[in-house]
C-alpha angles and dihedrals in degrees: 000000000000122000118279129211106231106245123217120258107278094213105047103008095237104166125211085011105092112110120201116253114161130001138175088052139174117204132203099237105033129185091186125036094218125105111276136215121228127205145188127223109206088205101055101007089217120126145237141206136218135176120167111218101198102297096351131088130204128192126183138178109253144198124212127220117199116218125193114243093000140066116280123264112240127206129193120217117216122214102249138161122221111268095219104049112010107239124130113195101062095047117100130164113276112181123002127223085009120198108244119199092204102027112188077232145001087239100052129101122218121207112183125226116194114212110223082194105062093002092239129136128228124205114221123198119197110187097146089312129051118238131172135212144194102251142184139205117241105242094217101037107033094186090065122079126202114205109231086222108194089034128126142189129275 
């Protein structure tokens, strides 16, 4: 494993601080599909995510998942701003891996982020870049989303 530069914390931006705690990870909602590292801030005791994709780096904020009898699961969460109506600090993921009606492709993989602000829910896809969309919930089946393709925001 080459050596990493130890990122700052992604949630409180405590420098110098972070401490190992997993690495050689695969999580749940990957950008990349490379093994990630995961770390724990002691002043915050949130986590974040890194995986190195040749010379690039990418850090994200995380959210662990205990399991009994089995390593955690752990899931990134992307900075993303509602797709409805544009604001960033009262969104928060709502469902992983998400099962789309209309996906944009086959190939690609929906997390759900739910807005506190207009109570609406974007659909991120994450195959190598990260994209949003207006989404909504089916009323019958409430684990299925439907893009709102053509959309855009308030």
């Amino acid at each position: 494993m080459a050596a990493e530069i130890e990122p700052a914390c992604s949630w409180c931006g405590a420098k110098d601080a972070l401490e190992l705690i997993d690495f050689d990870v695969k999580v749940a909602n990957p950008q990349v599909d490379f093994d990630h590292a995961i770390y724990r801030c002691p002043l915050c005791t949130k986590l974040t995510a890194t995986a190195r994709w040749g010379n690039q780096s990418f850090v994200y904020k995380a959210l662990e998942y205990p399991r009994a009898f089995r390593s955690p699961v752990y899931v990134l969460v992307y900075p993303v701003a509602c797709a409805w109506c544009g604001r960033a600090d009262l969104i928060e993921p709502e469902e992983i891996n998400a099962t789309v009606g209309n996906p944009a492709s086959a190939r690609h993989h929906y997390d759900i982020y739910a807005c506190h602000a207009c109570n609406r829910y974007t659909a991120l896809s994450y195959l190598g870049q990260v994209f949003t969309y207006p989404a909504t919930q089916d009323e019958r089946y409430p684990s299925m989303y439907y893009l709102e393709v053509g959309e855009t925001a308030a």
